[in-house]
Backbone as a ProteinNet text record, in pm:
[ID]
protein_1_A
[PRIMARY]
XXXXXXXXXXXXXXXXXXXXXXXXXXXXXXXXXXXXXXXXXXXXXXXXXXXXXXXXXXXXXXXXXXXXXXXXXXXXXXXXXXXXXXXXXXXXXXXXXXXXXXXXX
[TERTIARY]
9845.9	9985	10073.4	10172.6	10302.9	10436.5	10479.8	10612.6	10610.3	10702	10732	10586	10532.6	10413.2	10280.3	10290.7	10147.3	10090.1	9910.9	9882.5	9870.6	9825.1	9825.5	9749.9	9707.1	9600.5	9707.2	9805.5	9919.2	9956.1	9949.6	10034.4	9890.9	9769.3	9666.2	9601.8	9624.2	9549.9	9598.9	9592.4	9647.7	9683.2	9720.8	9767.2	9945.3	9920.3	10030.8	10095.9	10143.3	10171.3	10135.2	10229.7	10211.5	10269.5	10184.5	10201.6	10147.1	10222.9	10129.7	10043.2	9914.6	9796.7	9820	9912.3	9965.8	10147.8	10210.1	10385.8	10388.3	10496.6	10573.3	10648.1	10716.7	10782.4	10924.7	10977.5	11113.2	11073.9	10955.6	10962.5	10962.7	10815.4	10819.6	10964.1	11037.7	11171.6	11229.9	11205.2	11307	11264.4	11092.3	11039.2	11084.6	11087	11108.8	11256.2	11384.7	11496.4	11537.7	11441	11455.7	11406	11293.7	11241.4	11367.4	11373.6	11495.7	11622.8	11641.1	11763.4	11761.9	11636.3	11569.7	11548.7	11567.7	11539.3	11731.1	11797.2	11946.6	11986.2	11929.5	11962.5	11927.8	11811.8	11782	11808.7	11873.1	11916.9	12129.9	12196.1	12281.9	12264.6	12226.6	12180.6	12105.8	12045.5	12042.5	12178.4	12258.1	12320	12468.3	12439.7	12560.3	12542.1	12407.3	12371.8	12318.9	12265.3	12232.6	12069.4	12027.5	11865.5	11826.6	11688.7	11627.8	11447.2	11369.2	11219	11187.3	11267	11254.9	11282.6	11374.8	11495.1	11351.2	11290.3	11206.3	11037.5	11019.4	10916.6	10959.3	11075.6	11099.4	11129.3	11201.1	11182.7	11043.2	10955.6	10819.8	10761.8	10798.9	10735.4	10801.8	10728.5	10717.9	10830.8	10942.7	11002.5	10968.4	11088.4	11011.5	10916.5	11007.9	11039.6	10848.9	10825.5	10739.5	10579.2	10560.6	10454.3	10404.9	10280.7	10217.7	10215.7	10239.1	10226.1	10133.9	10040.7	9879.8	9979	10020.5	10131	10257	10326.6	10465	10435.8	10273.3	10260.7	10138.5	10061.2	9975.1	9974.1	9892.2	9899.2	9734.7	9668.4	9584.3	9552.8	9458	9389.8	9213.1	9208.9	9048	8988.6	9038.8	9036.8	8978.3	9041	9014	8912.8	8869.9	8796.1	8860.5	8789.6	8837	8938.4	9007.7	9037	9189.4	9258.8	9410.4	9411	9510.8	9592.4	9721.6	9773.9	9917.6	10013.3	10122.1	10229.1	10298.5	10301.7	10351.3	10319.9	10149.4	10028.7	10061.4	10145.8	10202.3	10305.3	10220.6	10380.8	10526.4	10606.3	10742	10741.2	10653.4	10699.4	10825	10906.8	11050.5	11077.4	11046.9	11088	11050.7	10932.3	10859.5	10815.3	10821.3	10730.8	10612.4	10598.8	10371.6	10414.6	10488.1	10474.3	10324.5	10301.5	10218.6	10079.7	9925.7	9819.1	9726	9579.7	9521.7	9485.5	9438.1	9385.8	9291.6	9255.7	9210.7	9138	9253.8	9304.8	9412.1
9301.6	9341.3	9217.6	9235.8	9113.1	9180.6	9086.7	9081.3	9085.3	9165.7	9169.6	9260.6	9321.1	9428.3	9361.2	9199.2	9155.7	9145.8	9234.9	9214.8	9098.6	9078.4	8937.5	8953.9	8841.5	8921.1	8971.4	8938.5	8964.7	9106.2	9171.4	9290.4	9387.5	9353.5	9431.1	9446.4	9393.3	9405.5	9370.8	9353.8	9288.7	9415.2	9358.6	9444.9	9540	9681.6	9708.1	9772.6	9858.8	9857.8	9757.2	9687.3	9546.5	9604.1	9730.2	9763.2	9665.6	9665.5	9587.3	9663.7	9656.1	9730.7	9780.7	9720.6	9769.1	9762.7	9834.3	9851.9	9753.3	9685.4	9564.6	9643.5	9502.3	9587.6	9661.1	9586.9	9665.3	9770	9768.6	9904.9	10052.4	9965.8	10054.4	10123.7	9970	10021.6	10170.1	10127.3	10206.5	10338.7	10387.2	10497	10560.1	10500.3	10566.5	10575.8	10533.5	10570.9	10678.5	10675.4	10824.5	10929.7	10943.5	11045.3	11095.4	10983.9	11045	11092.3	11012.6	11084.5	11242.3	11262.5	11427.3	11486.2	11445.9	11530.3	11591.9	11460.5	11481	11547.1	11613.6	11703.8	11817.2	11831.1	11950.1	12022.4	11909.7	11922.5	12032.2	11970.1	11985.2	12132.3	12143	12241.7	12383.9	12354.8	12453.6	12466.7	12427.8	12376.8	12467.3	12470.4	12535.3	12710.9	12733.6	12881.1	12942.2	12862.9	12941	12991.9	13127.7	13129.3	13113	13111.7	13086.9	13045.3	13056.7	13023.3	12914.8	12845.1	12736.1	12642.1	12695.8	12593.5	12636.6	12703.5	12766.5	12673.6	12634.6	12563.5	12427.5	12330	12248	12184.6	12349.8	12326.6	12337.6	12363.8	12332.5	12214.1	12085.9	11997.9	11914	11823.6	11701.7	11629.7	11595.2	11470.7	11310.1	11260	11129.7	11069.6	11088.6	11023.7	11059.3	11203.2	11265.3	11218.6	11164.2	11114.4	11017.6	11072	10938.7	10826.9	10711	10579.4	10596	10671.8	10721.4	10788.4	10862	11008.4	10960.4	10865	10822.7	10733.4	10651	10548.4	10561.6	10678.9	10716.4	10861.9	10937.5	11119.3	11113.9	11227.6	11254.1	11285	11218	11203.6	11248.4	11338.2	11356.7	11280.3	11223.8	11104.7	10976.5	10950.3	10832.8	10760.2	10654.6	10636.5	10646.5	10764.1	10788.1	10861.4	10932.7	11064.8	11041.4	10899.8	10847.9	10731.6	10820.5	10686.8	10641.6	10510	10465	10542.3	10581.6	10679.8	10602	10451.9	10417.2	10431.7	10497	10526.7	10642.4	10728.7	10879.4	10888.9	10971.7	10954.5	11049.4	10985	11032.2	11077.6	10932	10981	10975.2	10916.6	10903.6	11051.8	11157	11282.3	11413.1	11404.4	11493	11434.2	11543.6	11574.1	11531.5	11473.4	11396.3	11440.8	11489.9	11547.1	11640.2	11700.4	11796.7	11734.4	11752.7	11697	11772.2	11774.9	11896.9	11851.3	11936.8	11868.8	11796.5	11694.2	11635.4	11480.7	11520.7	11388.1	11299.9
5670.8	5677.3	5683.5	5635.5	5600.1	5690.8	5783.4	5764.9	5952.3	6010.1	6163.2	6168.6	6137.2	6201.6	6171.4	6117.1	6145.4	6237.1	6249	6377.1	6432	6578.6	6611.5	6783.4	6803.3	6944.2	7054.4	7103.9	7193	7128.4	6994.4	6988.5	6914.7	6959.5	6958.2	7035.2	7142.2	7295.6	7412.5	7506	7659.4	7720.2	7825.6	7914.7	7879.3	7887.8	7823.5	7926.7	8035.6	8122.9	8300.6	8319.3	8427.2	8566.9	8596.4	8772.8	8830.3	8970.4	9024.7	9108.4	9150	9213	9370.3	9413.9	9567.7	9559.1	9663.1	9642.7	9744	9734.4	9726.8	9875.2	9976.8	10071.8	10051.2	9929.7	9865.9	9815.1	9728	9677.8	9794.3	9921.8	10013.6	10085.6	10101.1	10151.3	10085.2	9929.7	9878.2	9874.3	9856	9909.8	10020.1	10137.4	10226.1	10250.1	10158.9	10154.9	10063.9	9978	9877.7	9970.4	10032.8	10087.7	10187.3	10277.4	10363	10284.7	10167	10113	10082.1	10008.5	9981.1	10135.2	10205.1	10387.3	10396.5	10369.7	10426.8	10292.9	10191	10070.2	10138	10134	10231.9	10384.1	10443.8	10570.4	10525.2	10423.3	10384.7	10313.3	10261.8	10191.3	10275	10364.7	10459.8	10561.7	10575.9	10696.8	10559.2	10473.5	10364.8	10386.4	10426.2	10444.3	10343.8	10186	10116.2	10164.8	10071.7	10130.6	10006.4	9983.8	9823.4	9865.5	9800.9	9809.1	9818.6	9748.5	9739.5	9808.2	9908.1	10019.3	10186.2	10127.7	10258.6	10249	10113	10085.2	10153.8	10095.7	10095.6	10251.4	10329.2	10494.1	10555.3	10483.9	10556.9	10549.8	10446.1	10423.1	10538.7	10561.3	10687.6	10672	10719	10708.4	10690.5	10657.9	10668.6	10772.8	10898.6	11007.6	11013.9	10999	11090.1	10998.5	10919.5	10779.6	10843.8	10816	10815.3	10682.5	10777.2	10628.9	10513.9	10538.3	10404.6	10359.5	10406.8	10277	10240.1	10313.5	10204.8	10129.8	10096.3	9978.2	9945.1	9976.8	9851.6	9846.2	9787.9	9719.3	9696.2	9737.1	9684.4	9528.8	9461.3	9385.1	9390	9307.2	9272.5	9182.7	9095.7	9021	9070.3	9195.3	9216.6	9340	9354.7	9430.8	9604.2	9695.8	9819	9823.8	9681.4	9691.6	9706.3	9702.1	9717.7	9636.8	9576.4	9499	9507	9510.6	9563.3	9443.6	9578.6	9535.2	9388.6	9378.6	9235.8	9104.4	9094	9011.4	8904.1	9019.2	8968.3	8878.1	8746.9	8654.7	8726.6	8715.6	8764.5	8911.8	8968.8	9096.1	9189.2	9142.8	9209.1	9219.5	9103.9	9079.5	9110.2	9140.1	9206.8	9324.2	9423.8	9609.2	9568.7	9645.9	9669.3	9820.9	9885.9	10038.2	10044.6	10024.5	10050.8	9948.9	10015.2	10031.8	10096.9	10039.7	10117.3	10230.3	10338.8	10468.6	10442.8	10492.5	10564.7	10475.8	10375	10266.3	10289.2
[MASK]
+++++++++++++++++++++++++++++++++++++++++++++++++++++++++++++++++++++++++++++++++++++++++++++++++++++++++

């Protein structure tokens, strides 16, 4: 091939997503400022009076405050070795709950 799309070893192999293998203490920071932000969503939001299934799920899950450090920076995984993998691993985890985990994971 000719032109910008010749292959070349850099754009036929290496590393193509560059996580890093453990979260960083900013990132941790910022975990545990989203979570609390999603607590004081839900705190507001009950406190408005609506009811819904969903507002009743979301009041059962643990707060920040109340988590253990294993559950606000990793999620169970069957996948992986010891059954947890770090909460940054997860596609779209900013966006979806990793709160909830089976016992005794």
């Amino acid at each position: 091939m000719l032109g910008a799309f010749k292959p070349s070893i850099p754009s036929m192999g290496g590393l193509l997503w560059k996580n890093p293998w453990r979260l960083s203490s900013p990132r941790k920071m910022r975990v545990r400022e989203r979570l609390r932000n999603v607590d004081q969503v839900i705190e507001t939001v009950r406190q408005s009076g609506v009811q819904c299934s969903a507002l009743q799920i979301a009041l059962s899950l643990p707060k920040e405050n109340e988590m253990l450090p294993k559950d606000k920076y990793t999620t169970f995984s069957k996948h992986d070795r010891g059954f947890r993998k770090s909460v940054h691993k997860v596609p779209k985890w900013t966006r979806v709950t990793l709160r909830e985990n089976p016992r005794g994971y």
